[in-house]
N, C-alpha and C positions, 0 to 999 in steps of 0.2 A: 539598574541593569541596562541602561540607555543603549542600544545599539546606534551610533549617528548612519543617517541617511545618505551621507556623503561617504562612499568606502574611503575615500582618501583621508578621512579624518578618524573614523569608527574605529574603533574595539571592538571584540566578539565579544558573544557570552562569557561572563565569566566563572571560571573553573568551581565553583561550587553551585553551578548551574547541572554539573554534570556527576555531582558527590551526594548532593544532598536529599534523602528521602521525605523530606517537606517539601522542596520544589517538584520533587520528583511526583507527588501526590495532586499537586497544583497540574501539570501538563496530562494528569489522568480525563481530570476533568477537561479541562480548557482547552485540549490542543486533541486529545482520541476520541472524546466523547463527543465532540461540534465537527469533527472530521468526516470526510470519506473514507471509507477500509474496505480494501476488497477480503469477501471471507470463502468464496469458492467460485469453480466453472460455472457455466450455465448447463453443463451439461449434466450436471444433479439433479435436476428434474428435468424429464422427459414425457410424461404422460401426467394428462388430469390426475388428483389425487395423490404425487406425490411428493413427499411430506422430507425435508429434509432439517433436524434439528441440528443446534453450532453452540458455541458457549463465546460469546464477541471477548476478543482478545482475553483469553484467558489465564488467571491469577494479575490481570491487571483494571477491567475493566468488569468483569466476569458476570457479563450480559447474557442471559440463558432468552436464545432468538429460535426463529423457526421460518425454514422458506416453504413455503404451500402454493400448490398450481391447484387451480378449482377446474370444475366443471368443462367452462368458456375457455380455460387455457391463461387465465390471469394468473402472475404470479405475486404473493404476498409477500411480506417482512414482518412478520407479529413475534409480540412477545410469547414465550413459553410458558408463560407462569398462570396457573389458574386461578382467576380471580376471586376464588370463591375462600379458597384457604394458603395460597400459593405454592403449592405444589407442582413441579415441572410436569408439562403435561406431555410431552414425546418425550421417549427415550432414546429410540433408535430411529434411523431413515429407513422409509416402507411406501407402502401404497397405502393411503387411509380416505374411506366417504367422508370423515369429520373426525374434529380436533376430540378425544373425551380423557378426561383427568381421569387417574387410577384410584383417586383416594375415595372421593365421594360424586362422582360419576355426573360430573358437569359436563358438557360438552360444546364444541363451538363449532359454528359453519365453516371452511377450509379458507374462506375470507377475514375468520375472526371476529363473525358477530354469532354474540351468546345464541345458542338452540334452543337447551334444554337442562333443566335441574330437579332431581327427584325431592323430595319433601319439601319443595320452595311457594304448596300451591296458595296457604298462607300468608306469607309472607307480603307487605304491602309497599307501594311502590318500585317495583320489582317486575321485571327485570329494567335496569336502566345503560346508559351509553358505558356508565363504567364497570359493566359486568360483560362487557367487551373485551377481546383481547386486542391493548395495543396495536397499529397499525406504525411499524418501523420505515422513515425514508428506505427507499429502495431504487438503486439504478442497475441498469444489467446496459456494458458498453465492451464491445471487443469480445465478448463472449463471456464476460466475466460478471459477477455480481458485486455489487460494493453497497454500503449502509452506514448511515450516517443518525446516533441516538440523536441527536438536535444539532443540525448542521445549520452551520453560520457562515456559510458563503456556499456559491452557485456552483453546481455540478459541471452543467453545461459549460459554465466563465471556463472552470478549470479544467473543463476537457479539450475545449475544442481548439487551440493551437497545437494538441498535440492531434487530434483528429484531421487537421487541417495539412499538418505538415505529410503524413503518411498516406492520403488520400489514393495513391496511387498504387499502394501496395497491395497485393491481395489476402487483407484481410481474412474475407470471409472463407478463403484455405486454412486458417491454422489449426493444428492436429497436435492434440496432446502429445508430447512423446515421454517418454522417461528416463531416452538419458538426456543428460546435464540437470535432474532433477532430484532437489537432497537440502536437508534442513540441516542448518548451521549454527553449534551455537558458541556465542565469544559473551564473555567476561570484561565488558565494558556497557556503558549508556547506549542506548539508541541512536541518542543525537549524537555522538561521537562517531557512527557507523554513519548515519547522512551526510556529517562533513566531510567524510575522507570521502564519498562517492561525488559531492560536488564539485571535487573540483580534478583539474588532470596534473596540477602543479605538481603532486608526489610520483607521478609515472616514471618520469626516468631513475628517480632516485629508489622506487620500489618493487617497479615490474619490471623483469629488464628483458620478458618474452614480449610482452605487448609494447613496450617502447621501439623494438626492433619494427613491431609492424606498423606501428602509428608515426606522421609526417609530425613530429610534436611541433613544430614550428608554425604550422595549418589549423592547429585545433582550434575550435572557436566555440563562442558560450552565447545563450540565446536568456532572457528572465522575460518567464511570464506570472501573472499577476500569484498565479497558486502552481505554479510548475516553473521547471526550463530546462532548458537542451544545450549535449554539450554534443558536439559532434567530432567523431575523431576520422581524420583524412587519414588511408593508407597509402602506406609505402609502395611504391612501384612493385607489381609483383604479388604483393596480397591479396584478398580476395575485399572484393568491394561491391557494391549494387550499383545494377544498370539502370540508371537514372532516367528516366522519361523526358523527353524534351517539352521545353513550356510548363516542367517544375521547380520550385524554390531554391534545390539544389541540381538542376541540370548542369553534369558537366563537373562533376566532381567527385573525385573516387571517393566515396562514403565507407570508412570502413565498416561504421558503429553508428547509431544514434542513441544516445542516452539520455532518455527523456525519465522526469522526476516529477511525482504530483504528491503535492504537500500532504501530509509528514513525513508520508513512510511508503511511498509505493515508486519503483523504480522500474522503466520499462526501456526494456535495452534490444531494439531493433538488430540483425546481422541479417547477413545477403539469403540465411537457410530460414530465420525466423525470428521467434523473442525470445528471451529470458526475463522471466518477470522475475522481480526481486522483493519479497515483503521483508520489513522492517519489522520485526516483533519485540517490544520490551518486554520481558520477564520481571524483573524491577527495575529499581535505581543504576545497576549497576550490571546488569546481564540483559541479553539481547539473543534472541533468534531470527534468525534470517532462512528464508523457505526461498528456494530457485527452484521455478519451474517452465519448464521449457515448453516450448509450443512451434511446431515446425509446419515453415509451406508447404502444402502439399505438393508431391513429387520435388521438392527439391532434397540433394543429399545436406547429412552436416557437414561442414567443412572443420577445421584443426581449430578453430574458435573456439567450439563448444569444446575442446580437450583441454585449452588455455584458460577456461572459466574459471577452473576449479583450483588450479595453480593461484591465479588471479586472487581470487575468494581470500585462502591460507595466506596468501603477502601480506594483505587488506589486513585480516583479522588479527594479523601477529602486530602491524605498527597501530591499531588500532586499539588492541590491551596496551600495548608498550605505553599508548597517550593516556589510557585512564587510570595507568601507575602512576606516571609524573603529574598526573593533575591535582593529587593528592599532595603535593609539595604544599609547604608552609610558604613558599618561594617563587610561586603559580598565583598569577591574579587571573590577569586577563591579555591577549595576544592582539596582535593587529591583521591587519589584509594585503595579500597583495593587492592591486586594481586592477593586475589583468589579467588575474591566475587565480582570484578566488570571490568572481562576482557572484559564483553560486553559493556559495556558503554563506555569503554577507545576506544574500537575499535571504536565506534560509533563517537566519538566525530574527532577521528582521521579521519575518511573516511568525516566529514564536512568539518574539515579543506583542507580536499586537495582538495576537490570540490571547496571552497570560492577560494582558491588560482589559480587554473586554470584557 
C-alpha cells in the first residue's frame, strides 16, 4: 500500500483502502485509538465535582470515558467502567463528591483512585493500583477537550504551528453560538471526506459560491508534521481579516484558514470566528461530520457562515459519488497532483505510518 514520499512519483491509497471492513477495523485501532479526538467544550465542567460521562467515538471505538473536575479544580480523563465487575459507573452528567457504581457500590475519588468497597474487608492484597480507575491522556486547548486511548505522537508537536500561526487572534473571545451548528451524515469512508477537504483542486469545479469569493490562483498549502494549512485569499470585495503587522500573513486578504490536525479534526478560522469540523466514522462506509460554530465576541456573522452549509451538501454529494466509483473492479489506485494536492499526499502518507507502527 506504499504511498512514495515523492508526490511527483506516489499513488494514493488504494480504493480498497476505502471498501474494506478489515482495513477499516486495522485504522480503528492504529490510527483513533493512538490519535487525538476532540470529544467536547471545556465548558462541561464548570464547578468542582462535575462529572461529565461520553462514550469515545461511538459504535466504532465504543470507549465508555468520564471527565471529572475534583475539589482543587483538576480536571480528569478516566475510565467509566468499574473495576470491580465492570459495570458503567455514570450514567448521566451532574454534580457528584465521588465516582460510586450502582451494581455493588464501589466507589472512586473524582481523580479515579479506589475509596471504598463494601464486603472487601476480607479480601487480601487489596486494594491495589489496578482497582483504580484508568487515568485517560487528557488536553484541553482553544477551549476545547481532546483524548488520546494510547497516543503515539506529541500534542503539543501537533498543535503548536497551528497555535503559532493564530496567535494574534482573540482566542480567548470565542462564544458558542448555534448557528452554523448541525451534524451531518454521508454514506462514504472517513478518509474520503479528509481528502476532498485537503485539498482546494475541486473548488472551482464544485463550489461555484465559494470560488467566486476565493482568489484561486492565491491559494496556498502549508504540511506540518501531524497538521496543515491551506489558506484561501479573497476576492476584492469579500470579507477577509485585519491582519496585524509583524504577522506571518501581514498584508493579505485572508479569507479562510483551514487548518487540519491528523485524522479528523478540521479547524476553519473566518474574520466572525471558527467552525470546527469533526470527522466521525460510523463504519467502513458511513461518516458523521458535527459543525460547530464558535464566534468572536461582538463580532457579527457575515454570509460565510450561510455558504457553509451549501459548501457542506456540494462536498458530501461528490464525496458519495467517489465511494460509488471506488467500488469499480476498474479502480485501483489514482495519483497527485504536486501543487493541488500536497495535503492529501501528506495525509495519506501520515496513515500509512500509523497502520505500519
Amino acid at each position: 500500500m506504499t504511498v512514495a514520499e515523492n508526490i511527483q512519483l506516489a499513488h494514493t491509497l488504494p480504493g480498497s483502502f476505502y471498501r474494506d471492513p478489515a482495513l477499516f477495523e486495522q485504522v480503528k485501532e492504529k490510527v483513533f485509538a493512538t490519535s487525538w479526538l476532540y470529544i467536547a467544550d471545556a465548558t462541561v465542567l464548570s464547578n468542582p465535582g462535575d462529572v461529565f460521562p461520553f462514550t469515545l467515538l461511538e459504535n466504532v471505538l465504543d470507549e465508555p470515558l468520564v471527565l471529572s473536575m475534583d475539589k482543587h479544580g483538576q480536571v480528569k480523563c478516566l475510565s467509566n467502567v468499574c473495576t470491580h465487575r465492570g459495570k458503567i459507573i455514570v450514567e448521566k452528567p451532574g454534580n457528584y463528591r465521588q465516582l460510586c457504581c450502582g451494581y455493588h457500590g464501589r466507589c472512586f475519588r473524582l481523580d479515579g483512585r479506589f475509596k471504598s468497597m463494601p464486603e472487601f474487608k476480607e479480601a487480601k492484597n487489596f486494594p491495589t493500583a489496578g482497582d483504580d480507575l484508568a487515568n485517560i491522556s487528557l488536553k484541553k486547548w482553544l477551549g476545547l477537550y481532546l483524548v488520546s486511548l494510547h497516543p503515539n505522537f506529541n500534542f503539543e508537536e501537533a498543535t503548536r504551528p497551528i497555535a503559532e500561526r493564530i496567535a494574534w487572534m482573540p482566542l480567548d473571545s470565542l462564544e458558542y453560538a448555534q448557528e452554523g451548528t448541525k451534524d451531518y451524515y454521508i454514506n462514504a469512508n472517513w478518509a474520503l471526506y479528509c481528502d476532498n477537504y485537503l485539498e482546494g483542486f475541486h473548488v472551482p469545479f464544485v463550489h461555484p459560491a465559494l470560488n467566486k469569493a476565493l482568489d484561486f490562483g492565491k491559494y496556498e498549502y502549508e504540511l506540518f508534521r501531524y497538521g496543515n494549512l491551506q489558506i484561501g485569499i479573497a476576492e476584492e470585495g469579500e470579507p477577509h481579516f485585519d491582519i496585524p503587522p509583524g504577522t506571518p500573513d501581514a498584508g493579505k486578504m485572508v479569507y479562510a484558514y483551514y487548518f487540519w490536525l491528523f485524522p479528523n479534526l478540521m479547524l476553519n478560522f473566518y474574520p466572525w470566528g471558527l467552525s470546527l469540523n469533526v470527522v466521525q466514522p460510523l463504519s467502513h462506509d458511513k461518516t458523521k461530520v458535527s459543525f460547530r460554530s464558535y464566534r468572536f465576541r461582538d463580532k457579527p456573522f457575515d454570509r460565510t457562515v450561510n455558504n457553509l452549509e451549501n459548501t457542506e451538501l456540494e462536498d458530501e454529494a461528490v464525496v458519495e459519488s467517489v465511494q460509488k466509483g471506488i467500488q469499480s473492479r476498474f479502480y485501483s489506485r489514482g495519483r497527485f497532483s504536486p501543487t493541488m494536492e500536497k495535503g492529501v499526499h501528506h495525509f495519506h502518507r501520515l496513515v500509512e505510518e500509523m497502520l505500519e507502527k
